[in-house]
C-alpha positions as CSV (number, residue, x, y, z in Angstrom):
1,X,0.0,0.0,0.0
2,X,1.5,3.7,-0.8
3,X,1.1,5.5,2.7
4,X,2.5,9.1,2.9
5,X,4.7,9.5,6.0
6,X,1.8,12.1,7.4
7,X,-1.0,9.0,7.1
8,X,0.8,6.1,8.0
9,X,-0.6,3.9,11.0
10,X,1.7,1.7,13.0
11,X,1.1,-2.2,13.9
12,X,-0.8,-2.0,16.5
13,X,-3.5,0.5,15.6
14,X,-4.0,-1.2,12.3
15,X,-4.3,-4.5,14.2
16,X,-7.0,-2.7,16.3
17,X,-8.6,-0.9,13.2
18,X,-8.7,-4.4,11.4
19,X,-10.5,-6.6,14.2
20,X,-12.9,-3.9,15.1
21,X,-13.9,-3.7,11.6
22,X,-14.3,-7.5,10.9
23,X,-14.4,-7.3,6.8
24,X,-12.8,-7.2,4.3
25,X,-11.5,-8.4,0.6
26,X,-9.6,-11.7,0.6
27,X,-7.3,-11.5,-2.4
28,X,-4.9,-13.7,-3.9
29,X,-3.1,-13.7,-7.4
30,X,-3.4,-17.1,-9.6
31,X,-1.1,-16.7,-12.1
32,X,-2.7,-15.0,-14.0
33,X,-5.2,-12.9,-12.6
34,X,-6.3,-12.2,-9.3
35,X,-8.9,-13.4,-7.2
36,X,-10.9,-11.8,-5.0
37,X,-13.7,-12.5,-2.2
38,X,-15.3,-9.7,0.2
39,X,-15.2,-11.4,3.9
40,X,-16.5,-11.6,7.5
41,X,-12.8,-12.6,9.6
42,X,-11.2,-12.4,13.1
43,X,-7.9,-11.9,14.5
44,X,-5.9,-14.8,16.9
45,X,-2.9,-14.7,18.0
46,X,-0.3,-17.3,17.8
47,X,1.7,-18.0,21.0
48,X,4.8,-16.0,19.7
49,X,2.5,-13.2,19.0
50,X,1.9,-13.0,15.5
51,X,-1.4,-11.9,14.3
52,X,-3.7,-14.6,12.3
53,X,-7.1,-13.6,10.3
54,X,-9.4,-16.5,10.5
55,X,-12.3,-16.9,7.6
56,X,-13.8,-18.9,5.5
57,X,-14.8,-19.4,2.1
58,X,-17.8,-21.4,-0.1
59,X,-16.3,-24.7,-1.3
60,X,-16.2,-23.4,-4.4
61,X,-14.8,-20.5,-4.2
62,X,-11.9,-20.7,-7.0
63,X,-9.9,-18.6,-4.1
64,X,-9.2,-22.3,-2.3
65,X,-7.1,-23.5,-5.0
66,X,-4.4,-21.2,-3.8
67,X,-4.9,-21.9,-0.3
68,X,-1.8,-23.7,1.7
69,X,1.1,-22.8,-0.6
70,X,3.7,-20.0,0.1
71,X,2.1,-17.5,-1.9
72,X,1.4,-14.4,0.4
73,X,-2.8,-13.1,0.1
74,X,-4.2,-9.9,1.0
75,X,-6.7,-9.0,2.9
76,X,-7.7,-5.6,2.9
77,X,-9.5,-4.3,5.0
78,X,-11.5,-0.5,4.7
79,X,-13.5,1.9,6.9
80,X,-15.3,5.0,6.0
81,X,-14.4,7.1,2.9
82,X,-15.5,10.5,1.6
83,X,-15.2,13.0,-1.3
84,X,-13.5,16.3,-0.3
85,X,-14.7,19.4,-2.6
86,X,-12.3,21.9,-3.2
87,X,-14.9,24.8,-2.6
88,X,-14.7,23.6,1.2
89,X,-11.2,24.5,1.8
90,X,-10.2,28.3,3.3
91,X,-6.8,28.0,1.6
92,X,-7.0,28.7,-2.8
93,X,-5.9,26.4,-5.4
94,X,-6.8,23.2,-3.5
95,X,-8.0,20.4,-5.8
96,X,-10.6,17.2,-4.9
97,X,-9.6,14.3,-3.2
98,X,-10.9,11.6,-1.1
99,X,-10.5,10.8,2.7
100,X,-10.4,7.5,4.0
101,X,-9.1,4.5,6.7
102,X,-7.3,1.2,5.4
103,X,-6.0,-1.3,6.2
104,X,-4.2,-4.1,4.9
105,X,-3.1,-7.3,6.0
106,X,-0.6,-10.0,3.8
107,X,1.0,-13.5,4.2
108,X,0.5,-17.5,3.3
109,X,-2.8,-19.1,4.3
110,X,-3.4,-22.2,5.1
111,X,-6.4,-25.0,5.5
112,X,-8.3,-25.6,8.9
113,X,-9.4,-28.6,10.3
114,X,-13.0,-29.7,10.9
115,X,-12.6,-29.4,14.7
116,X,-11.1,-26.1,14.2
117,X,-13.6,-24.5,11.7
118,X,-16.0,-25.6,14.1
119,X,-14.4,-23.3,17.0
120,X,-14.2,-20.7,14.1
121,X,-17.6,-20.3,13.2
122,X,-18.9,-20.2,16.8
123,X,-16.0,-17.3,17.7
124,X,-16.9,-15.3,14.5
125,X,-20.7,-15.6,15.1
126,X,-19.9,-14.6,18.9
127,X,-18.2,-11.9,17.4
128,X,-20.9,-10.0,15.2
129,X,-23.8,-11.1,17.6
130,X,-22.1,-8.9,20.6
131,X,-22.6,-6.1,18.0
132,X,-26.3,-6.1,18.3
133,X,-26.9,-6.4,22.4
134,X,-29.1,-6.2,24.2
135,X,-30.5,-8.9,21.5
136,X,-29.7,-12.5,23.1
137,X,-26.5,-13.5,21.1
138,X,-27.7,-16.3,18.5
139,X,-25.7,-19.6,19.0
140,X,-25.5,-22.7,16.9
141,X,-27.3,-24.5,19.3
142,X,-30.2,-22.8,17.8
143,X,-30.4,-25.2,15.0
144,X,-31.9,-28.3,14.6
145,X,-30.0,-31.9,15.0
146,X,-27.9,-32.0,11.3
147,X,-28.4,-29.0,10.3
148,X,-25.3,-27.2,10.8
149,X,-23.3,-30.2,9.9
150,X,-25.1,-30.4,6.6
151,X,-24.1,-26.6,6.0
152,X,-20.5,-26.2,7.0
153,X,-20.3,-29.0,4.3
154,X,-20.4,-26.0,1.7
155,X,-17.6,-24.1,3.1
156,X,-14.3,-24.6,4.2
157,X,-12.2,-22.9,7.0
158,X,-9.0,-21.1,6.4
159,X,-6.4,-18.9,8.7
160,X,-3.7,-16.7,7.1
161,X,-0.5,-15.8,9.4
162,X,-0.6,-12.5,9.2
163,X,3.7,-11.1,8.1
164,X,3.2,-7.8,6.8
165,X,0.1,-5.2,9.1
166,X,-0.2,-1.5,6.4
167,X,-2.5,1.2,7.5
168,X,-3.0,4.1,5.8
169,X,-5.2,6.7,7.8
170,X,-6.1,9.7,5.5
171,X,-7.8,12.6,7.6
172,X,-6.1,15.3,5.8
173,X,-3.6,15.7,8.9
174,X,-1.5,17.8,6.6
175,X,-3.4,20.4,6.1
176,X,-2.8,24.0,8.2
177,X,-6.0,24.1,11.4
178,X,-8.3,26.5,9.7
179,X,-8.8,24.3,6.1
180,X,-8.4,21.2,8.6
181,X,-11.5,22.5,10.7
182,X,-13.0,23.6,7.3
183,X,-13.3,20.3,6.1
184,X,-14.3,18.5,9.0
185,X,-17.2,20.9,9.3
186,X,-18.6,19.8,6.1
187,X,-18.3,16.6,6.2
188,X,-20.6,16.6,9.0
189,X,-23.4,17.8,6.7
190,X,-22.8,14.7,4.7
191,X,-23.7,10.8,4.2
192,X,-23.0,8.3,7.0
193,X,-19.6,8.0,6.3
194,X,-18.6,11.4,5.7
195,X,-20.1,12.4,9.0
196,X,-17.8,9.7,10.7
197,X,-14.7,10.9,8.8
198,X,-15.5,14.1,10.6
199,X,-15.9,12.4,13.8
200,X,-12.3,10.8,13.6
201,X,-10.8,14.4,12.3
202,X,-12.5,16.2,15.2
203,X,-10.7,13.1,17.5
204,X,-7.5,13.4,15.8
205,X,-7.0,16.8,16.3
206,X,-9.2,18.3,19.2
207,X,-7.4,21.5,19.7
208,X,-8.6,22.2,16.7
209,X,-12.0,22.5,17.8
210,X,-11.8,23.6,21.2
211,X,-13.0,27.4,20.2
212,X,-16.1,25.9,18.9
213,X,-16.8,23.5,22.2
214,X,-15.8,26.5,24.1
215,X,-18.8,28.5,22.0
216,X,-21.1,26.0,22.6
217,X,-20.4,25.7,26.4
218,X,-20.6,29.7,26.4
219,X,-24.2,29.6,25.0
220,X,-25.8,27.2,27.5
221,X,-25.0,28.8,30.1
């Protein structure tokens, strides 16, 4: 991934960035052409520490004939992206670009067990159900005798060691304060996403903001 100095991430917040988020695009290279599969995944860690993405694909998925060699995959991994107008900035003679969090994640994969895509399935299901509490978590024990047996027929585990962690953070942190504060402030009039770029600008840089907080303090009271 190209990742000017002033985005760059280190390890362990593009770990963090990575498991929180939970998907991404597996991608591997055949030969030919490449291959790719968007994905729900997990991080483990082995005992030495090294990171491992755990997934799984659909049988027949042509993305499991590359599986268990030394050819390195990719996962990558993004967040929330959003156009920048030029018209937003204080500064002249700005041009458009595009804001964004990534995340990628690279090394050899290999082929899980029965027993251990069983343990898989139940941690990444545990995973995503914690997302919607209060709800009670579903389990597999929700299903009826066979069921799941007859299912995880159709899909095969997998867990790449994780060699090479890239994040690539692009908030605009190397812009002066006033077309920093500029753009954050109009992103919050925008979509979803753009609204949360301007939530992780405003966190980024809170002294920034502080005149406005300070406003808004003034007002209430």
């Amino acid at each position: 991934m190209y990742t000017p100095p002033f985005f760059k991430q280190d390890r362990a917040a593009s770990l963090k960035f990575a498991e929180e988020r939970g998907f991404g695009t597996m991608c591997a290279f055949d030969g030919k052409r490449p291959i790719a599969s968007p994905l729900p995944f997990y991080l483990t860690y082995a005992a030495d520490g090294t990171p491992q993405a755990a997934f799984h694909l659909a049988r027949h998925n042509p993305l499991l004939k590359l599986a268990g060699g030394e050819a390195s995959w990719l996962l990558a991994v993004n967040g929330p992206d959003a156009y920048v107008s030029p018209d937003w900035y204080v500064s002249p003679d700005q041009v458009p670009t595009w804001l964004y969090q990534s995340v990628h994640l690279s090394g050899p994969v290999r082929l899980l067990s029965d027993d251990e895509l069983a343990l898989q399935l139940e941690v990444l299901s545990a995973k995503f159900e914690s997302w919607l509490l209060p709800k009670k978590p579903w389990t597999s024990a929700k299903m009826t005798a066979g069921r799941l047996e007859t299912m995880k027929k159709g899909i095969v585990g997998l867990v790449m060691t994780v060699e090479e962690v890239e994040g690539s953070f692009k908030l605009n942190q190397h812009k002066s304060e006033a077309d920093y504060a500029a753009i954050a402030n109009a992103l919050d009039g925008g979509d979803a996403d753009a609204k949360r770029i301007s939530q992780l600008m405003r966190q980024a840089r809170p002294q920034v903001f502080a005149d406005d907080t300070n406003m808004l303090e003034g007002s209430a009271s």
